[in-house]
Steps between C-alpha positions, in 0.01 A plus 500: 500500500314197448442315202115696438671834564792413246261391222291814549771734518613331158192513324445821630868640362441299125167607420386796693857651495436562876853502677384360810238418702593652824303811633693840460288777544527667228181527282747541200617149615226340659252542246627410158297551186459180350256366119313277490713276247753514807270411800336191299849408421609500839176304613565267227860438656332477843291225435708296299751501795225377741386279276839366461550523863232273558590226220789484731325428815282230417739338302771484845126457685574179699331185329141406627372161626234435281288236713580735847267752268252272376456379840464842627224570198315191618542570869354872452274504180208325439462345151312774375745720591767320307289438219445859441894580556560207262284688184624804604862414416368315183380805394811707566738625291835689522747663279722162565425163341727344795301657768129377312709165491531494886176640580318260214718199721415628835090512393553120395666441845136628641292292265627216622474587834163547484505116286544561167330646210137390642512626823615826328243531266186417742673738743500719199123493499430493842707798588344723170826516320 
């Protein structure tokens, strides 16, 4: 059983007091009356596993080169294009103060790419932002 399947199975077992997830044929079985209090549990426990599932990942996510993607941003985006990106992200908010940190940072990174605070705000205008 993978990881998914074990996680499911759990939640499944702890809030919905289902025994297991398998198929038995058995409408008695295979059909299990469940409330509401216990569903929205369970979906509860369900997303706070993927959630924590993917605080994992991108935390063992290998380490980006920083100029490799500004170079690719410049290579494939015009400066309109990065502009609008840029006060996009400046406009963005999460649930996370770290993540508005990096995302704050990384919209800086494209200011100056574009050459500074100038060239960002007649871009600005030019591109109806």
């Amino acid at each position: 059983m993978t990881t998914t399947q074990t996680t499911l199975a759990q939640i499944a077992k702890k809030h919905l007091r289902v025994e297991t997830l398998e198929v038995r044929n058995r409408d008695a079985l295979d059909f299990p009356e469940v409330g509401v209090w216990g569903l929205k549990s369970a979906l509860q426990a369900a997303h706070a596993a993927g959630w924590a599932d993917a605080v994992a990942a991108a935390k063992s996510a290998p380490a980006i080169d920083a100029d490799a993607m500004l170079n690719a941003l410049r290579e494939n985006l015009s400066p309109l294009a990065v502009t609008s990106i840029a006060a996009h992200l400046y406009a963005a908010y999460t649930k996370s103060p770290e993540v508005d940190d990096e995302v704050r940072r990384f919209a800086d990174q494209l200011v100056k790419l574009l050459g500074g605070n100038n060239a960002y705000a007649r871009l600005m205008d030019e591109v109806g932002v």
